[in-house]
N, C-alpha and C positions, 0 to 999 in steps of 0.2 A: 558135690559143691555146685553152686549158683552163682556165675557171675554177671551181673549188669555191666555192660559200658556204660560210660559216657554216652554213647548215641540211644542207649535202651535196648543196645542187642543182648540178648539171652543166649548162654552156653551151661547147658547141664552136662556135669562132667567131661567138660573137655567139646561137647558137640551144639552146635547150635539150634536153637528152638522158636519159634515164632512167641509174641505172646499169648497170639492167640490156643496154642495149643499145650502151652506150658501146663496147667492144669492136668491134660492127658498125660503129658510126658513123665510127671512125676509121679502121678499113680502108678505105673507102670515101673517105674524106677523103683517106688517103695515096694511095693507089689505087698507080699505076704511077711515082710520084714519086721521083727519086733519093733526094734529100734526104728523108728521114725524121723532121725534126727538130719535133718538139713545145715547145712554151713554157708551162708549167703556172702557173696564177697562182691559190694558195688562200690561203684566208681567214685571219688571225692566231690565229683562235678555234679552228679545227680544231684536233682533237688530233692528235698521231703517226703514228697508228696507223689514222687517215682515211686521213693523206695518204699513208703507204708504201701502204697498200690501193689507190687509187688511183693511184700510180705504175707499181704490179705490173701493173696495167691496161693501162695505159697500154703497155707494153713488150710485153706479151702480143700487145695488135694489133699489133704490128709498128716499133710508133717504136723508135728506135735510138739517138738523141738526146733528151732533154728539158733545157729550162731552167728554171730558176726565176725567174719574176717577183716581183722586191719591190716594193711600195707604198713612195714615199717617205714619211718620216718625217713628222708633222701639228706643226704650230709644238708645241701641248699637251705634244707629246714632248719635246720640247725641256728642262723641268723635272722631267722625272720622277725624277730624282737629288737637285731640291731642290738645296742649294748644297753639297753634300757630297760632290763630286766631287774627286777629289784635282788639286791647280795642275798647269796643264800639257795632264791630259789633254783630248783633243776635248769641245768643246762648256763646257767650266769656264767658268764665269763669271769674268771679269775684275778684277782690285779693283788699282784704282794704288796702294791704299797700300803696297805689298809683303805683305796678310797673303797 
Protein backbone atom coordinates (compact mmCIF):
# COMPACT_ATOMS: atom_id res chain seq x y z
CA UNK A 1 0.00 0.00 0.00
CA UNK A 2 0.84 3.78 -0.90
CA UNK A 3 -0.13 6.37 1.41
CA UNK A 4 0.07 10.26 0.65
CA UNK A 5 -0.35 12.71 3.58
CA UNK A 6 -1.48 15.70 3.72
CA UNK A 7 2.00 17.11 3.56
CA UNK A 8 2.99 14.81 0.37
CA UNK A 9 4.99 12.45 2.54
CA UNK A 10 5.23 8.93 0.79
CA UNK A 11 5.10 5.56 3.00
CA UNK A 12 5.24 2.27 0.95
CA UNK A 13 4.11 -0.35 3.14
CA UNK A 14 4.47 1.09 6.28
CA UNK A 15 8.09 2.80 5.36
CA UNK A 16 8.75 6.10 4.15
CA UNK A 17 10.12 7.06 0.53
CA UNK A 18 11.05 10.35 -0.93
CA UNK A 19 9.43 11.26 -4.21
CA UNK A 20 11.95 11.46 -5.71
CA UNK A 21 12.80 7.73 -5.55
CA UNK A 22 9.44 6.36 -5.35
CA UNK A 23 9.68 5.19 -8.75
CA UNK A 24 12.85 2.87 -7.75
CA UNK A 25 11.13 1.75 -4.65
CA UNK A 26 8.33 0.25 -6.20
CA UNK A 27 10.03 -1.57 -8.93
CA UNK A 28 11.82 -3.13 -6.48
CA UNK A 29 8.64 -3.81 -4.40
CA UNK A 30 7.01 -5.44 -7.46
CA UNK A 31 10.04 -7.00 -8.42
CA UNK A 32 9.18 -10.29 -10.43
CA UNK A 33 5.59 -10.39 -8.99
CA UNK A 34 2.60 -11.40 -11.22
CA UNK A 35 0.20 -9.52 -9.77
CA UNK A 36 1.07 -5.90 -10.02
CA UNK A 37 -1.52 -4.45 -8.02
CA UNK A 38 -1.10 -1.28 -5.93
CA UNK A 39 -3.57 0.10 -3.32
CA UNK A 40 -3.08 3.91 -3.00
CA UNK A 41 -4.51 5.52 0.08
CA UNK A 42 -4.22 9.62 0.07
CA UNK A 43 -5.06 12.01 2.18
CA UNK A 44 -8.64 14.14 1.82
CA UNK A 45 -6.64 17.43 1.81
CA UNK A 46 -4.57 16.66 -1.18
CA UNK A 47 -5.41 18.36 -4.05
CA UNK A 48 -5.94 16.74 -7.71
CA UNK A 49 -3.43 17.39 -9.14
CA UNK A 50 -0.98 15.74 -6.10
CA UNK A 51 -2.86 12.80 -6.47
CA UNK A 52 -2.95 12.29 -10.64
CA UNK A 53 0.88 13.34 -10.21
CA UNK A 54 1.38 10.52 -8.00
CA UNK A 55 -0.56 7.98 -9.83
CA UNK A 56 1.37 8.72 -13.17
CA UNK A 57 4.04 7.49 -10.84
CA UNK A 58 2.85 5.00 -9.67
CA UNK A 59 2.09 3.40 -13.26
CA UNK A 60 5.37 4.46 -14.60
CA UNK A 61 7.10 1.91 -12.21
CA UNK A 62 5.34 -0.63 -13.42
CA UNK A 63 1.83 -1.17 -11.34
CA UNK A 64 -0.71 -2.15 -13.71
CA UNK A 65 -3.41 -2.14 -11.13
CA UNK A 66 -4.18 0.51 -8.42
CA UNK A 67 -6.92 0.78 -5.90
CA UNK A 68 -8.20 3.47 -3.97
CA UNK A 69 -8.48 3.24 -0.33
CA UNK A 70 -11.23 5.16 1.35
CA UNK A 71 -11.13 6.15 5.11
CA UNK A 72 -14.52 5.38 6.50
CA UNK A 73 -16.64 8.21 7.10
CA UNK A 74 -15.97 9.89 11.23
CA UNK A 75 -19.42 9.96 13.16
CA UNK A 76 -18.75 14.34 12.66
CA UNK A 77 -19.55 13.44 9.04
CA UNK A 78 -22.41 12.28 9.72
CA UNK A 79 -24.07 15.99 10.17
CA UNK A 80 -22.34 17.72 7.82
CA UNK A 81 -25.80 18.42 5.65
CA UNK A 82 -27.30 19.59 9.13
CA UNK A 83 -31.04 18.49 8.70
CA UNK A 84 -31.26 19.60 5.18
CA UNK A 85 -31.11 16.64 3.61
CA UNK A 86 -33.82 15.80 1.37
CA UNK A 87 -36.45 12.52 3.30
CA UNK A 88 -35.43 9.43 2.10
CA UNK A 89 -32.03 10.10 1.04
CA UNK A 90 -29.03 7.92 2.95
CA UNK A 91 -28.20 9.16 6.18
CA UNK A 92 -31.66 11.78 6.56
CA UNK A 93 -32.51 12.14 9.86
CA UNK A 94 -35.62 10.60 10.79
CA UNK A 95 -38.83 12.45 12.19
CA UNK A 96 -42.07 10.17 12.95
CA UNK A 97 -44.06 13.13 12.51
CA UNK A 98 -44.33 12.74 8.69
CA UNK A 99 -42.53 16.18 8.30
Amino acid sequence: MLTVTRERRLYLNDREVGLSTLETALRRVLGDRADKTLYLKADAGLSYGDVIDTMDRVRRAGVERLGMVTAPESPEDDNRYGDHRPRGSPGAPHRGDGA
